[in-house]
Z-matrix of the N, CA and C atoms (Angstrom, degrees):
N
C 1 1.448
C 2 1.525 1 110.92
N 3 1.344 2 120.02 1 -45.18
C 4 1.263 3 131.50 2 -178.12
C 5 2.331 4 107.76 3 -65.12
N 6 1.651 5 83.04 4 -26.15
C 7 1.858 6 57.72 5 -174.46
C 8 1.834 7 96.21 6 -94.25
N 9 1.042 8 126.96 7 -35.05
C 10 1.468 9 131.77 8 150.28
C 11 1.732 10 113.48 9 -15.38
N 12 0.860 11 110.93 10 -60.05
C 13 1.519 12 124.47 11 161.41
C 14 1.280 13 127.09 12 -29.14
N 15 1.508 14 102.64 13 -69.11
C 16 1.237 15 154.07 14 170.50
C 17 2.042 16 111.09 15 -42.13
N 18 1.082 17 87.84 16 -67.48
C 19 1.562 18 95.90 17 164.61
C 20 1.343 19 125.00 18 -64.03
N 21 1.045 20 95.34 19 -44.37
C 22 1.937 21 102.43 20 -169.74
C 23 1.535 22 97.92 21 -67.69
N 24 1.210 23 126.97 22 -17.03
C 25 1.678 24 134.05 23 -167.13
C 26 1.277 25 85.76 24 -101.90
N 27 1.586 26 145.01 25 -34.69
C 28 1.297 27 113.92 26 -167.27
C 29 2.265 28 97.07 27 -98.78
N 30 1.161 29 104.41 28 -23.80
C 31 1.577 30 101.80 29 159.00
C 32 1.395 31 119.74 30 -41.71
N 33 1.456 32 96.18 31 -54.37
C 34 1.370 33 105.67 32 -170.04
C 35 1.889 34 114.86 33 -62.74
N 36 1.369 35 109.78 34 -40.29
C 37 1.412 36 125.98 35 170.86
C 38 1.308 37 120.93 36 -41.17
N 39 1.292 38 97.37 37 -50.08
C 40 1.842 39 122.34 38 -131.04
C 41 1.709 40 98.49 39 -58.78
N 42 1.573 41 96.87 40 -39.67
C 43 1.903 42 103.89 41 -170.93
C 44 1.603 43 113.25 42 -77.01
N 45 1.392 44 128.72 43 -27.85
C 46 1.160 45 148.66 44 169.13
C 47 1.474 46 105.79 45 -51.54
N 48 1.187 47 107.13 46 -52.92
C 49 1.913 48 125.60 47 -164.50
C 50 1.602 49 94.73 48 -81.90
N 51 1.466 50 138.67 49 -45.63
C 52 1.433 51 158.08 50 -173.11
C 53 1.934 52 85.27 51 -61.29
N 54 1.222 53 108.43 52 -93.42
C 55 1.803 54 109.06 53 164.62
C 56 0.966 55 128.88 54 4.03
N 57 1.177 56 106.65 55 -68.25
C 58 1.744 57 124.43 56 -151.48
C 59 1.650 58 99.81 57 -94.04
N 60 1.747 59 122.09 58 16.19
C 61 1.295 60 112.46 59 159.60
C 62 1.001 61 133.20 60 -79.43
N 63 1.789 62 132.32 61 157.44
C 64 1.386 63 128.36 62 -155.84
C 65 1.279 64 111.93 63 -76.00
N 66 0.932 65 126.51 64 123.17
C 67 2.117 66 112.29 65 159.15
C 68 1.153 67 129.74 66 -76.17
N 69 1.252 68 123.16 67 125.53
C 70 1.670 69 132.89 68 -173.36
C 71 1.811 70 97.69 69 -123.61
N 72 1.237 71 110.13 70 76.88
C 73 1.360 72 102.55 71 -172.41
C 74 1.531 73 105.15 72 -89.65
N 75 1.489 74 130.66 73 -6.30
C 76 1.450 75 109.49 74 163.33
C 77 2.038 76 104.07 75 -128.75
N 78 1.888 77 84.94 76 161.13
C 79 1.534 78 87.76 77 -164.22
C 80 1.664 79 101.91 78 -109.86
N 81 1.513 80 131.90 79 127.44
C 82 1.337 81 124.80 80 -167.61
C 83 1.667 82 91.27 81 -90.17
N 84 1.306 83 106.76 82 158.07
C 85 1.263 84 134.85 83 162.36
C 86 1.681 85 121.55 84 -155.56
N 87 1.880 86 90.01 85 127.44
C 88 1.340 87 92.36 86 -153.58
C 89 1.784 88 109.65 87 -114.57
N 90 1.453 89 140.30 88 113.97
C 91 1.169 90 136.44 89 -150.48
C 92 1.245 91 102.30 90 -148.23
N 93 1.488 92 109.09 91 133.44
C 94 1.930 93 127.22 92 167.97
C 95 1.171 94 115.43 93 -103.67
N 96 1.887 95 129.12 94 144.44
C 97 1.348 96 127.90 95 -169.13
C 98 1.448 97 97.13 96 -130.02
N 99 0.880 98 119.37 97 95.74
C 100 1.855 99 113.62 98 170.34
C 101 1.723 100 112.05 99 -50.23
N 102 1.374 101 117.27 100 132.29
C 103 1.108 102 125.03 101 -176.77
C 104 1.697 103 103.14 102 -113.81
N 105 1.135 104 111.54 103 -29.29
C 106 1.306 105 100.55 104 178.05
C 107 1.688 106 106.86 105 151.68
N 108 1.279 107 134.71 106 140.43
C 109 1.587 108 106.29 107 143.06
C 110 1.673 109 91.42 108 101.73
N 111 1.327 110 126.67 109 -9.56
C 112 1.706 111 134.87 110 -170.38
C 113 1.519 112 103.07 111 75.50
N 114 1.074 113 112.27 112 12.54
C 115 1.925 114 115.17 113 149.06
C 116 1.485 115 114.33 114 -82.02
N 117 1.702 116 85.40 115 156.18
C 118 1.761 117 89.71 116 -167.80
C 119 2.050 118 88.35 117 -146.12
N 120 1.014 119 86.20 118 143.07
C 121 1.876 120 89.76 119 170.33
C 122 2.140 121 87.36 120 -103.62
N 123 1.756 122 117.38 121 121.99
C 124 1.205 123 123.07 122 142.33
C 125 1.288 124 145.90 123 -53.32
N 126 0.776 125 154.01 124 93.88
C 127 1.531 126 148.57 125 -153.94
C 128 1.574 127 100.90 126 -101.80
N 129 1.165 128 137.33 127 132.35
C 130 1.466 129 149.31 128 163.57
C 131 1.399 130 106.63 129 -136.09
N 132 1.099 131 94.31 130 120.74
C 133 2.173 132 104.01 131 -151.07
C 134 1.961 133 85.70 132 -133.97
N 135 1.448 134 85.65 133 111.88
C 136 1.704 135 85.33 134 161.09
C 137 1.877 136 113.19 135 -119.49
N 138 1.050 137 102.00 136 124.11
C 139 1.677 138 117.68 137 169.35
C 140 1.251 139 107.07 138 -83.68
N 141 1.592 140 126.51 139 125.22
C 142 1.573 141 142.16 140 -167.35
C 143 1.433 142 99.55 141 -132.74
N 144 1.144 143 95.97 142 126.40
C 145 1.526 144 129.09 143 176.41
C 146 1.527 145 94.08 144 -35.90
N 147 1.431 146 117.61 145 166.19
C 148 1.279 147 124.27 146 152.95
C 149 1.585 148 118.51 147 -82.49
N 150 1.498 149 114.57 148 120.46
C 151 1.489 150 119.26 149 -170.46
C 152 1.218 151 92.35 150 104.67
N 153 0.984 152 159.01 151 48.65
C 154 1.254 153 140.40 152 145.19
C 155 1.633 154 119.55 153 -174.32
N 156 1.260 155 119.25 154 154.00
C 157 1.768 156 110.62 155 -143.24
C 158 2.251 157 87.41 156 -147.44
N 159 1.040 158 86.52 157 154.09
C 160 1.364 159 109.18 158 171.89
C 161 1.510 160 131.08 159 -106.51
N 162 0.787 161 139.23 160 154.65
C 163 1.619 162 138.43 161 -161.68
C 164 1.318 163 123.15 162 -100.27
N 165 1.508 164 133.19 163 103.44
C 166 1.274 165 119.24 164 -172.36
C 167 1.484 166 116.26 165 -63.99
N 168 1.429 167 102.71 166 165.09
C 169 1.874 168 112.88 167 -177.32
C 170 1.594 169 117.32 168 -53.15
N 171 1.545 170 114.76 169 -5.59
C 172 1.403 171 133.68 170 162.66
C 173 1.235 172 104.41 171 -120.72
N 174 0.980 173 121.38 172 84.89
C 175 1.559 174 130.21 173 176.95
C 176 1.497 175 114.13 174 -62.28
N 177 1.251 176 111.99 175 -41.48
C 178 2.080 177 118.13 176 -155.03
C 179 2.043 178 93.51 177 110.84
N 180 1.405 179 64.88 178 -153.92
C 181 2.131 180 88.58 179 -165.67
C 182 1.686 181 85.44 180 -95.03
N 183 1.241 182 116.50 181 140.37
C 184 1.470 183 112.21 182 154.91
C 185 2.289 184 116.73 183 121.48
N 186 1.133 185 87.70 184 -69.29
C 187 1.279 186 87.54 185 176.77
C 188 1.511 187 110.88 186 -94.94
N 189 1.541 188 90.09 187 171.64
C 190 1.139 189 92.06 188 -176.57
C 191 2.186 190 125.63 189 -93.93
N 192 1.299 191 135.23 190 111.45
C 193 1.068 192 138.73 191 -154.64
C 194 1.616 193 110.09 192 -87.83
N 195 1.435 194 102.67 193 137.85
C 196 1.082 195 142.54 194 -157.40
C 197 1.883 196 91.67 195 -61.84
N 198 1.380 197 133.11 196 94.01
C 199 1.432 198 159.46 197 139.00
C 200 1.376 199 126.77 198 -38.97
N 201 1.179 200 126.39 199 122.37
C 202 1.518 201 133.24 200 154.62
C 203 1.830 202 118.20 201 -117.43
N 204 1.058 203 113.84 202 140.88
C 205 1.652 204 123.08 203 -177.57
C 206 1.398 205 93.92 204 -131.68
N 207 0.870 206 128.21 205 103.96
C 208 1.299 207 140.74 206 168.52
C 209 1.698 208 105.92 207 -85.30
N 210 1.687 209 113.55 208 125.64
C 211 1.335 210 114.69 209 172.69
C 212 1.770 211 116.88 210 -63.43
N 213 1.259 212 96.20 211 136.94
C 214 1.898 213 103.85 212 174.13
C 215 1.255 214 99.60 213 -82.48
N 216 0.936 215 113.73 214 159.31
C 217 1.574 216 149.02 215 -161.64
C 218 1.294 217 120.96 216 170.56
N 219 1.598 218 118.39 217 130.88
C 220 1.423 219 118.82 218 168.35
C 221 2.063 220 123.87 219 -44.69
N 222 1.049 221 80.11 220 -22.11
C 223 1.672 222 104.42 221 -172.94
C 224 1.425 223 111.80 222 -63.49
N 225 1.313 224 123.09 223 -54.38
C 226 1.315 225 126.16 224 -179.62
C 227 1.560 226 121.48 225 -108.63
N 228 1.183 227 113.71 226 158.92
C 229 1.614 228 130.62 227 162.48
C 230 1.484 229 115.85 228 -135.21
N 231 1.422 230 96.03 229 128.17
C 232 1.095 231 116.87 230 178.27
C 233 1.586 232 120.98 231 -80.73
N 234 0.962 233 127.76 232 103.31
C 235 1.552 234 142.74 233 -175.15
C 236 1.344 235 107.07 234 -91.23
N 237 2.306 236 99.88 235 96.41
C 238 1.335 237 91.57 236 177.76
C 239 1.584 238 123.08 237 58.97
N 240 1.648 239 107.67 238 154.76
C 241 1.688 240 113.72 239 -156.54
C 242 1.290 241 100.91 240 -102.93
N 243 1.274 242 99.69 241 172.60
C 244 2.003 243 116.80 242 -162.28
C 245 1.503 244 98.19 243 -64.69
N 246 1.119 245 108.63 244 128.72
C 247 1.779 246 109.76 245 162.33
C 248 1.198 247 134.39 246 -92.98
N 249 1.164 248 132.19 247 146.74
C 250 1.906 249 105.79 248 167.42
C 251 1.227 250 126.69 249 -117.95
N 252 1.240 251 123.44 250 123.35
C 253 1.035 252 109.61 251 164.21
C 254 1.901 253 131.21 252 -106.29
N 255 0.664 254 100.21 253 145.94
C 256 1.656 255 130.85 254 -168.69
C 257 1.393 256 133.81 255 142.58
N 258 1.586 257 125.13 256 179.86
C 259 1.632 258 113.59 257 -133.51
C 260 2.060 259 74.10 258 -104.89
N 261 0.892 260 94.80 259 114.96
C 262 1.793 261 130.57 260 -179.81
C 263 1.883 262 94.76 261 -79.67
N 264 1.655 263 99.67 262 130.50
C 265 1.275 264 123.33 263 -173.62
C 266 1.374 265 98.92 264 -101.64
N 267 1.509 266 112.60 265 128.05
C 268 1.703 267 98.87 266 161.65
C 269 1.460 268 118.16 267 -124.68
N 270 1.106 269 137.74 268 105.99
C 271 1.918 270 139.69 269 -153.63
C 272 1.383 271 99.37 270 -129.43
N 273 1.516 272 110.06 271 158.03
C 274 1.736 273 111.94 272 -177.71
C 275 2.175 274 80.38 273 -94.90
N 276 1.194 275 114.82 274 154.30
C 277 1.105 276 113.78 275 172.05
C 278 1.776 277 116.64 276 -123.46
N 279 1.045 278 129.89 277 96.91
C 280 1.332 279 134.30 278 -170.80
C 281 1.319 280 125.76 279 -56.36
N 282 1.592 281 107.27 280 -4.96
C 283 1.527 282 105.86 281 173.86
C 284 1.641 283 104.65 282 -109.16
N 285 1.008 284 130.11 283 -17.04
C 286 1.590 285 134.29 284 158.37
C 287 1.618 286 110.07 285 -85.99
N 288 1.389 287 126.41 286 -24.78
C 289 1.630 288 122.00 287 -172.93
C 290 1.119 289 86.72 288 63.30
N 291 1.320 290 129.38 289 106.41
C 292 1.288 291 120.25 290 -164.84
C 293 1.796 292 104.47 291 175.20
N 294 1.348 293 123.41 292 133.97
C 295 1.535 294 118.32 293 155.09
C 296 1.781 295 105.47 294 -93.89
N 297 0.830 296 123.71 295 108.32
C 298 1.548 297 111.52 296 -154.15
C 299 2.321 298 95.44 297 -116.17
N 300 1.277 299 111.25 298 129.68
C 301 1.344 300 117.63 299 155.52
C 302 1.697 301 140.88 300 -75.17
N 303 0.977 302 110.74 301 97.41
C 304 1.424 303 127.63 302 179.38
C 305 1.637 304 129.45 303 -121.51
N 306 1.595 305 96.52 304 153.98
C 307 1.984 306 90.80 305 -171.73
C 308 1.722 307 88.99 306 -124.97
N 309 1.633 308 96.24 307 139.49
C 310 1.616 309 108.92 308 172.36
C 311 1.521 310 105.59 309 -88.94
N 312 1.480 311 133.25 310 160.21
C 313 1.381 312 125.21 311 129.85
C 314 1.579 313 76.46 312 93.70
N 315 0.818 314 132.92 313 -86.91
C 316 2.151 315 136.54 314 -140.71
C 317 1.119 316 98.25 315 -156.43
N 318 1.727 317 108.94 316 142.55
C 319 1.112 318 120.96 317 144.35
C 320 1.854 319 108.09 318 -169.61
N 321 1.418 320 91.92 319 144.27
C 322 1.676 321 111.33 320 178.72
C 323 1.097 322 129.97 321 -80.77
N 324 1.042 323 137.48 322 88.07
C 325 1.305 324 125.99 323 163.38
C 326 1.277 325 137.40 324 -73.87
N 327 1.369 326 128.33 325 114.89
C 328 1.331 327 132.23 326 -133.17
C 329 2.027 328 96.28 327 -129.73
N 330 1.644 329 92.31 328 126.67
C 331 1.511 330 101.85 329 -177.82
C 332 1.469 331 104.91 330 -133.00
N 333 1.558 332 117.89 331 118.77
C 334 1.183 333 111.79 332 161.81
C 335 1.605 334 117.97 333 -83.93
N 336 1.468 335 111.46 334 148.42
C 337 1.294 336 94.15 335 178.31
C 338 2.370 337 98.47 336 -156.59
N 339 1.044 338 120.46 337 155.77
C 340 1.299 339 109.56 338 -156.42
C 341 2.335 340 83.89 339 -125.12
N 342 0.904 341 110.48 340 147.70
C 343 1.654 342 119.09 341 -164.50
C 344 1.569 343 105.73 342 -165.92
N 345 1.756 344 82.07 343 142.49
C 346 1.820 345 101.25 344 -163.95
C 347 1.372 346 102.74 345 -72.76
N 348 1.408 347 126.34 346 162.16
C 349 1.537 348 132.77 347 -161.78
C 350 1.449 349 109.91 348 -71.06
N 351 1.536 350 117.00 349 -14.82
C 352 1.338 351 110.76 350 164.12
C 353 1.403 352 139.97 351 -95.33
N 354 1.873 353 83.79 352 3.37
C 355 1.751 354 91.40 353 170.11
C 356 1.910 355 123.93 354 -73.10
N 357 1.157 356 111.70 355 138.02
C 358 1.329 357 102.91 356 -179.29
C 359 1.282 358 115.34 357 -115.45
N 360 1.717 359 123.07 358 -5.12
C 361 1.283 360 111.31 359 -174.35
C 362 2.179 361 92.73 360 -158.54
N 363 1.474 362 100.72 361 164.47
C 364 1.270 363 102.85 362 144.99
C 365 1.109 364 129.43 363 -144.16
N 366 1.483 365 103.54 364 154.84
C 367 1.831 366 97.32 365 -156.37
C 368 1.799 367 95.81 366 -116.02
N 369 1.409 368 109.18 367 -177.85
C 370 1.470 369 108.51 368 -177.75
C 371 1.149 370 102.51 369 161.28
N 372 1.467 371 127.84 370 -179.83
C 373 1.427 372 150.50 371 174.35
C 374 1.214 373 121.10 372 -116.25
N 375 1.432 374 122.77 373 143.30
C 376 1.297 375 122.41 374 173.16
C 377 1.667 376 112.78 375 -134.36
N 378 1.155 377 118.85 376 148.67
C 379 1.750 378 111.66 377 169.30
C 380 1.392 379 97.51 378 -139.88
N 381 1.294 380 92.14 379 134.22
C 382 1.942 381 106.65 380 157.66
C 383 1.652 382 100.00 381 -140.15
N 384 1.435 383 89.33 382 170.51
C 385 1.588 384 114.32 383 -179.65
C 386 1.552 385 96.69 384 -130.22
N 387 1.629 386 105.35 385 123.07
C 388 1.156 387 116.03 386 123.74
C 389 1.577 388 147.79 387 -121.76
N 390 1.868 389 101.83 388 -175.12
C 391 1.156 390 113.62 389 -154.82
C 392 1.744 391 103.27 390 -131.44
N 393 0.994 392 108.19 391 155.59
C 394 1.914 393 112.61 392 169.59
C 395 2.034 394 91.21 393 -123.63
N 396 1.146 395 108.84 394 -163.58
C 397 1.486 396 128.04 395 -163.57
C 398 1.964 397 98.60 396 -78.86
N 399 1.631 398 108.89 397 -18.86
C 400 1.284 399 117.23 398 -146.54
C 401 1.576 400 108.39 399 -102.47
N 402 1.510 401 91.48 400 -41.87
C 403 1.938 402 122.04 401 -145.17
C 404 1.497 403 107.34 402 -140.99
N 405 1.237 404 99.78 403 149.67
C 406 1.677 405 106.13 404 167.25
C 407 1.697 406 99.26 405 -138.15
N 408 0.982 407 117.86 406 108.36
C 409 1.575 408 135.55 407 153.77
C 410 1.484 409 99.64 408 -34.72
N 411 1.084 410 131.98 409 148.73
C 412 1.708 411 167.98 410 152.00
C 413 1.851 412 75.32 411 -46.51
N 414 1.511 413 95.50 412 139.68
C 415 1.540 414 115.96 413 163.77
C 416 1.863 415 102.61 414 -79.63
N 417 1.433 416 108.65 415 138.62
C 418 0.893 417 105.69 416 162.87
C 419 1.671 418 115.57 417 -146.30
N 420 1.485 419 105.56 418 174.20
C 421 1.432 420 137.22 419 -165.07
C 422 1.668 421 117.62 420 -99.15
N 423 0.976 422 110.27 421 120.51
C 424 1.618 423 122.72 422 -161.04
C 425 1.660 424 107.07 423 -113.64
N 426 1.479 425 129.64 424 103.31
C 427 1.673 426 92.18 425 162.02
C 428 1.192 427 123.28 426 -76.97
N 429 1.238 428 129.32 427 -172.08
C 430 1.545 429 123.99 428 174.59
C 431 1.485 430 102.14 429 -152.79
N 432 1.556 431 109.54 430 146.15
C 433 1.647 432 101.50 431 148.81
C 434 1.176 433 90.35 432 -141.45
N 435 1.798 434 93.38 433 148.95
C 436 1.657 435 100.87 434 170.38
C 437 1.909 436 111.02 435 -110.37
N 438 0.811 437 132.53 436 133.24
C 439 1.333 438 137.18 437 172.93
C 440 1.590 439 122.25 438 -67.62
N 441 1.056 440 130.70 439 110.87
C 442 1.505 441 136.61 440 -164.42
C 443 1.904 442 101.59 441 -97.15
């Protein structure tokens, strides 16, 4: 009776516990290209699930847009602001009232930045929010370092 019990309580669980897992629907990847001269082009490359899209650094009215804080340091200069590239969504969105900018599938975020010969890395924060057709995930906060 007791393992009968036993089961029917973890049956009963099992879909609740299945549910209540986290979503990580995009994957960062973070990469430096020496160009020459102690310049580097940054790469911050996020891969997004299918169904669900991320917010460019001009989002519209409403959500929250995709951020970089790059740490100061005597070491580096930042040349000019993050760019993106990839094929950029533009939709009116009825739950923000909103024409709002977003990228599905990929997108690059691209930082030039020029650093003294003893720099070896740069570090920083990033936050975006995403969304699928359904849901919007909590904005969140990423650190990063990239290795030069």
């Amino acid at each position: 009776m007791r393992k009968l019990f036993l089961i029917a309580l973890i049956c009963w669980a099992l879909p609740a516990l299945v549910s209540a897992q986290i979503l990580n629907p995009v994957h960062w990847n973070y990469s430096a290209k020496s160009i020459g001269n102690g310049q580097y082009i940054l790469h911050l490359t996020a891969n997004i699930d299918p169904g669900w899209h991320v917010y460019a650094q001009d989002a519209g009215q409403g959500p929250v847009p995709t951020s970089f804080k790059f740490d100061k340091n005597g070491g580096t200069d930042f040349m000019g602001k993050v760019r993106e590239i990839g094929k950029e969504h533009k939709e009116f969105d009825k739950n923000f009232n909103s024409v709002l900018k977003f990228y599905e599938n990929k997108v690059d975020f691209v930082q030039y930045v020029k650093v003294k010969p003893e720099t070896k890395s740069v570090k920083g924060t990033l936050e975006y929010m995403v969304c699928d057709n359904h849901q919007c995930l909590p904005p969140k906060d990423i650190d990063f370092e990239i290795h030069l």
